[in-house]
Every structure is written in structure tokens, then in C-alpha cells.
C-alpha positions in Angstrom: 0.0 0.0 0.0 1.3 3.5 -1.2 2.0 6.0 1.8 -0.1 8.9 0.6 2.2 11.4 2.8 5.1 10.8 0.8 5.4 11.6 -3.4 5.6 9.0 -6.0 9.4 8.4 -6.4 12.3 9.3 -3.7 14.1 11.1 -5.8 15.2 14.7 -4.8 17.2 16.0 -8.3 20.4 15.4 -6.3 21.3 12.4 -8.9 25.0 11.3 -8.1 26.2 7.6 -8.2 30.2 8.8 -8.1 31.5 6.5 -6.1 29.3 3.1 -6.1 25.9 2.3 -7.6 23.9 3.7 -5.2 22.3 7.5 -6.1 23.4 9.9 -3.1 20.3 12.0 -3.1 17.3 8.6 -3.1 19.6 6.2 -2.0 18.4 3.9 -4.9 20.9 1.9 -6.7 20.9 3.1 -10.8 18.7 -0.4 -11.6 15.9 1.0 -8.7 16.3 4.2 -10.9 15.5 2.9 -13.9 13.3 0.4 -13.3 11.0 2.4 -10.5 8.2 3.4 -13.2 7.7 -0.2 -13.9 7.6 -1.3 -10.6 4.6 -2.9 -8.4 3.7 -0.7 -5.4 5.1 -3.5 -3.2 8.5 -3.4 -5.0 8.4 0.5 -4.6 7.3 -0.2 -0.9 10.2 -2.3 -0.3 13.0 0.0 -2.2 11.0 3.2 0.2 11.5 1.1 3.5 15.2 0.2 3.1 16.4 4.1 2.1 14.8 5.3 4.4 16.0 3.3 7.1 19.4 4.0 5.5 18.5 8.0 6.0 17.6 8.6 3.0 16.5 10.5 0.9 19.1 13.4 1.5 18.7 17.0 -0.3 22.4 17.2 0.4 25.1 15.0 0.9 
């Protein structure tokens, strides 16, 4: 089930995958990126509970 306080995707337009494949602004690895518009609500629930238990997502890094 979709939290309806929280938008659609994580991301924040802070796009950087630099040093690893994980974005430092949503926390998503580039494959989560890419695939999130094809994704079932229960795959996006999964990707939302593991960033942000990581602290994520971060305006700034």
C-alpha cells in the first residue's frame, strides 16, 4: 500500500552515483532508478523502507 504522505518516487534531483551504484540524493541503486516506473507498489514499498531506514532520501550530501 502507497503512503499517501510521501510523493511517488524518492528522488530529490540530487542524482550522483560517483563513487558506487547507489544515487546519493534517493539512496536507490541506478537499476531501482531505472526500473521504478515499472515497478509494483510492493516493490516501490520495499525500495522506500530500506532508504529510508538508511537515512535517505538526503537533499544534500
Amino acid at each position: 500500500m502507497q503512503n499517501k504522505s510521501r510523493p511517488d518516487t524518492p528522488c530529490v534531483a540530487v542524482c550522483s552515483t560517483t563513487f558506487d551504484d547507489v544515487c546519493r540524493g534517493c539512496g536507490r541503486t541506478v537499476a531501482e532508478v531505472a526500473n521504478w516506473v515499472f515497478m509494483t507498489e510492493e516493490e516501490k514499498e520495499r525500495v522506500w523502507t530500506r532508504i529510508t531506514a538508511e537515512g535517505y532520501p538526503r537533499r544534500q550530501s
